[in-house]
N, CA and C of each residue as an Amber inpcrd file, in Angstrom:
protein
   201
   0.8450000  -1.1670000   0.0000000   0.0000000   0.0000000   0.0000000
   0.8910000   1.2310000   0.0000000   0.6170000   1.9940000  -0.4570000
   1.3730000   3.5800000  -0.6200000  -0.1160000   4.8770000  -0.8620000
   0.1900000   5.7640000  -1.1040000  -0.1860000   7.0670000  -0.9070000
   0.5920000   7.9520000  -2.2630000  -0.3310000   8.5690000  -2.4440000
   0.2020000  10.0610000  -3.3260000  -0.5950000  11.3680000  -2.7060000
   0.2710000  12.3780000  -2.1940000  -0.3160000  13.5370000  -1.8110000
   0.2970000  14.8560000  -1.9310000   0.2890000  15.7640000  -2.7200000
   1.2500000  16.7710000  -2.6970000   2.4110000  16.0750000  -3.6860000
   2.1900000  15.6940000  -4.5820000   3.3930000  15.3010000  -5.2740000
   4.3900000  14.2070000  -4.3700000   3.9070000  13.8990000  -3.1320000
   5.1060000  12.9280000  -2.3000000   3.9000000  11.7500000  -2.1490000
   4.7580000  10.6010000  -2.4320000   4.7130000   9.0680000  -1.9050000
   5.0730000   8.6830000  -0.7900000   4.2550000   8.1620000  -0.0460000
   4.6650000   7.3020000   1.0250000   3.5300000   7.1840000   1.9080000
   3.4550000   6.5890000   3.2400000   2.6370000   6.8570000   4.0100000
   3.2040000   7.0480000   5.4340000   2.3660000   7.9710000   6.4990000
   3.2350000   9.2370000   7.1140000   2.9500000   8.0670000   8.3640000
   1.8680000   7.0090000   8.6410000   2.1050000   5.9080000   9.8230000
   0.8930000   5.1090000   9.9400000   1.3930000   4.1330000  10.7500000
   1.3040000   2.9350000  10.1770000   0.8200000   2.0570000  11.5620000
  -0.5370000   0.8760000  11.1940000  -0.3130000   0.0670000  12.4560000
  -0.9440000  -1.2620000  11.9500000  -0.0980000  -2.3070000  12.5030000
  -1.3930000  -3.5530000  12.1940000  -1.7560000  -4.3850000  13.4930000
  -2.3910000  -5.0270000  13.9100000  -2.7200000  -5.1090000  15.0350000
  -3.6170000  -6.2190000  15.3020000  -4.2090000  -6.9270000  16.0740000
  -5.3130000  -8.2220000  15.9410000  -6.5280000  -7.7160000  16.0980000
  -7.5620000  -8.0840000  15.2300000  -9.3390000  -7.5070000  15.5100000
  -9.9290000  -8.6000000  15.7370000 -10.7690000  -8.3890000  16.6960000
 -11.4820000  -9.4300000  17.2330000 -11.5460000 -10.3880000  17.7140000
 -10.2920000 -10.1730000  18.7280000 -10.1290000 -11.5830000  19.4210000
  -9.5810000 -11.3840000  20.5740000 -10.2600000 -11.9160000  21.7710000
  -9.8790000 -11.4940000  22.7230000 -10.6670000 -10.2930000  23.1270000
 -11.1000000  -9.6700000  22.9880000 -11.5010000  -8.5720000  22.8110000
 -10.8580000  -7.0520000  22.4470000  -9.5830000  -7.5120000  21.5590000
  -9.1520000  -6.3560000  20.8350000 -10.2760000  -6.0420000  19.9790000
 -10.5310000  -4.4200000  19.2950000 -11.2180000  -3.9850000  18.4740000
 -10.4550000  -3.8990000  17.1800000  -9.1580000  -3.6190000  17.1280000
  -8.6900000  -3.2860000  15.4450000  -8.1320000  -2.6680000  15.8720000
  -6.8550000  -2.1780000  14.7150000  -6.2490000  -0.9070000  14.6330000
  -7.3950000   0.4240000  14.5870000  -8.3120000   0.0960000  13.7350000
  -8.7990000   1.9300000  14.0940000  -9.0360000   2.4000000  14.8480000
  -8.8900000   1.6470000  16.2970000  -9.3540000   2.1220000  17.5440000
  -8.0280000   2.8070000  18.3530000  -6.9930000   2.5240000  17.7660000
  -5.0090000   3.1490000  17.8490000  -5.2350000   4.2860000  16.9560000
  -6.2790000   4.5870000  15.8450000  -6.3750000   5.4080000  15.4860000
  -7.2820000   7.1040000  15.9480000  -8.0270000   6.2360000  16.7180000
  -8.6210000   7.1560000  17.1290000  -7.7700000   8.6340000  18.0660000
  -6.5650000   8.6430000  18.5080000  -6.1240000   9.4590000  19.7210000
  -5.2740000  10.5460000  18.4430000  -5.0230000  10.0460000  17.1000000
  -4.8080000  10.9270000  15.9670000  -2.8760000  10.3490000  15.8880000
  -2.6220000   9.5490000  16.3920000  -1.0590000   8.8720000  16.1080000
  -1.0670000   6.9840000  16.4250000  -0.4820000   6.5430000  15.3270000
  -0.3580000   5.5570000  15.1600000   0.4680000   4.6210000  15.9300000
   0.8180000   3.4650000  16.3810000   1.7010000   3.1080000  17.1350000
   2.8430000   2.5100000  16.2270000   2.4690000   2.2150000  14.8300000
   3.6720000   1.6200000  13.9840000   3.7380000  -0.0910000  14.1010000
   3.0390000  -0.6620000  14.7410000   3.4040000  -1.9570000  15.1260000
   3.4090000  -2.6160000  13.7240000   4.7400000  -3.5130000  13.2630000
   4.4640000  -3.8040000  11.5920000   4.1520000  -5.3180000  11.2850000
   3.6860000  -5.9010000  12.2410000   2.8530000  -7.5170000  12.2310000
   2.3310000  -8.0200000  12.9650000   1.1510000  -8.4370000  12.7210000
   0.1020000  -9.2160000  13.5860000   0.3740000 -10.7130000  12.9710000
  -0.2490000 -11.7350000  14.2310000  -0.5360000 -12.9430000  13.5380000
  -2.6080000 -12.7660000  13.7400000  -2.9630000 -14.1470000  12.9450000
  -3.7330000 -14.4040000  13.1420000  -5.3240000 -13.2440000  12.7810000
  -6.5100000 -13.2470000  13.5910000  -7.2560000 -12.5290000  12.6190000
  -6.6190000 -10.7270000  12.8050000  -6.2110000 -10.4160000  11.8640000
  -5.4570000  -9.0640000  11.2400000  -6.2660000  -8.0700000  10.6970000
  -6.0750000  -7.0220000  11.1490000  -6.0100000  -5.5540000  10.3250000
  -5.2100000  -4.5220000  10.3450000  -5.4320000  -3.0060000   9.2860000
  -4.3960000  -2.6310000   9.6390000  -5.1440000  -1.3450000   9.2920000
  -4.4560000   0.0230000   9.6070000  -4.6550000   1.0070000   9.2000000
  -3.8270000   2.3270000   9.3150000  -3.7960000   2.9120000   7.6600000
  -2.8840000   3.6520000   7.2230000  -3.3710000   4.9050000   7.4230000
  -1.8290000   5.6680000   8.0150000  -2.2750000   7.6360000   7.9760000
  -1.7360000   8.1120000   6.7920000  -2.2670000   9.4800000   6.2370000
  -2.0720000   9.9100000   4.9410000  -1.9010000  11.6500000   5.4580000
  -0.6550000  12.5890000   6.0670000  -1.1780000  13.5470000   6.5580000
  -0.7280000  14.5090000   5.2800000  -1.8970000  15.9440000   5.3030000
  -1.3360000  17.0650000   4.1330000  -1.4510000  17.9680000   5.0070000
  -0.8980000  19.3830000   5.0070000  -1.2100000  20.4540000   5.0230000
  -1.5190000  21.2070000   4.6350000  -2.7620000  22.2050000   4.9220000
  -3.7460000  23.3370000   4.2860000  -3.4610000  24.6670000   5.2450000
  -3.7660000  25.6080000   4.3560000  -4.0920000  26.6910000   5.1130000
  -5.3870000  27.3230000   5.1370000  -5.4380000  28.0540000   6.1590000
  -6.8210000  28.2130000   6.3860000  -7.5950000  28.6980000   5.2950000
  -8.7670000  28.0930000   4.9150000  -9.8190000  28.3460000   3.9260000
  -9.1380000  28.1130000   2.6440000  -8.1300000  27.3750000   2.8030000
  -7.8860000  26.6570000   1.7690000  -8.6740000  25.1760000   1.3470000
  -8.7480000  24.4800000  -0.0580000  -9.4470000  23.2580000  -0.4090000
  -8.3370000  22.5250000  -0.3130000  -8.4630000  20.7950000  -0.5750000
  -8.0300000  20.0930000  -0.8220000  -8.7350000  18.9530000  -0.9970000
  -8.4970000  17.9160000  -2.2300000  -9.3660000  16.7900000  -2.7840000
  -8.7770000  15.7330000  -2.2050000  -9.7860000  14.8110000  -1.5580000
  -8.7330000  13.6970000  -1.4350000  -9.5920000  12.6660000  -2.4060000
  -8.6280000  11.5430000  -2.7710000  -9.2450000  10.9270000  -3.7960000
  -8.7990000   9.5780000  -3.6850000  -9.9390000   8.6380000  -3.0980000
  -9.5620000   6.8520000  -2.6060000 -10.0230000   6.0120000  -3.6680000
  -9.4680000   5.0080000  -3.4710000 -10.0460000   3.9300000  -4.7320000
  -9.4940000   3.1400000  -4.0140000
Protein backbone atom coordinates (compact mmCIF):
# COMPACT_ATOMS: atom_id res chain seq x y z
CA UNK A 1 0.00 0.00 0.00
CA UNK A 2 1.37 3.58 -0.62
CA UNK A 3 -0.19 7.07 -0.91
CA UNK A 4 0.20 10.06 -3.33
CA UNK A 5 -0.32 13.54 -1.81
CA UNK A 6 1.25 16.77 -2.70
CA UNK A 7 3.39 15.30 -5.27
CA UNK A 8 5.11 12.93 -2.30
CA UNK A 9 4.71 9.07 -1.90
CA UNK A 10 4.67 7.30 1.03
CA UNK A 11 2.64 6.86 4.01
CA UNK A 12 3.23 9.24 7.11
CA UNK A 13 2.11 5.91 9.82
CA UNK A 14 1.30 2.93 10.18
CA UNK A 15 -0.31 0.07 12.46
CA UNK A 16 -1.39 -3.55 12.19
CA UNK A 17 -2.72 -5.11 15.04
CA UNK A 18 -5.31 -8.22 15.94
CA UNK A 19 -9.34 -7.51 15.51
CA UNK A 20 -11.48 -9.43 17.23
CA UNK A 21 -10.13 -11.58 19.42
CA UNK A 22 -9.88 -11.49 22.72
CA UNK A 23 -11.50 -8.57 22.81
CA UNK A 24 -9.15 -6.36 20.83
CA UNK A 25 -11.22 -3.98 18.47
CA UNK A 26 -8.69 -3.29 15.45
CA UNK A 27 -6.25 -0.91 14.63
CA UNK A 28 -8.80 1.93 14.09
CA UNK A 29 -9.35 2.12 17.54
CA UNK A 30 -5.01 3.15 17.85
CA UNK A 31 -6.37 5.41 15.49
CA UNK A 32 -8.62 7.16 17.13
CA UNK A 33 -6.12 9.46 19.72
CA UNK A 34 -4.81 10.93 15.97
CA UNK A 35 -1.06 8.87 16.11
CA UNK A 36 -0.36 5.56 15.16
CA UNK A 37 1.70 3.11 17.13
CA UNK A 38 3.67 1.62 13.98
CA UNK A 39 3.40 -1.96 15.13
CA UNK A 40 4.46 -3.80 11.59
CA UNK A 41 2.85 -7.52 12.23
CA UNK A 42 0.10 -9.22 13.59
CA UNK A 43 -0.54 -12.94 13.54
CA UNK A 44 -3.73 -14.40 13.14
CA UNK A 45 -7.26 -12.53 12.62
CA UNK A 46 -5.46 -9.06 11.24
CA UNK A 47 -6.01 -5.55 10.32
CA UNK A 48 -4.40 -2.63 9.64
CA UNK A 49 -4.65 1.01 9.20
CA UNK A 50 -2.88 3.65 7.22
CA UNK A 51 -2.27 7.64 7.98
CA UNK A 52 -2.07 9.91 4.94
CA UNK A 53 -1.18 13.55 6.56
CA UNK A 54 -1.34 17.07 4.13
CA UNK A 55 -1.21 20.45 5.02
CA UNK A 56 -3.75 23.34 4.29
CA UNK A 57 -4.09 26.69 5.11
CA UNK A 58 -6.82 28.21 6.39
CA UNK A 59 -9.82 28.35 3.93
CA UNK A 60 -7.89 26.66 1.77
CA UNK A 61 -9.45 23.26 -0.41
CA UNK A 62 -8.03 20.09 -0.82
CA UNK A 63 -9.37 16.79 -2.78
CA UNK A 64 -8.73 13.70 -1.44
CA UNK A 65 -9.25 10.93 -3.80
CA UNK A 66 -9.56 6.85 -2.61
CA UNK A 67 -10.05 3.93 -4.73
Amino acid sequence: MTGMRNQQQGIDQYATGVKEFHGLEGTWKDAEDGKLEGSPIAQGSVDSTLSFSIRIKPGERKRSITG
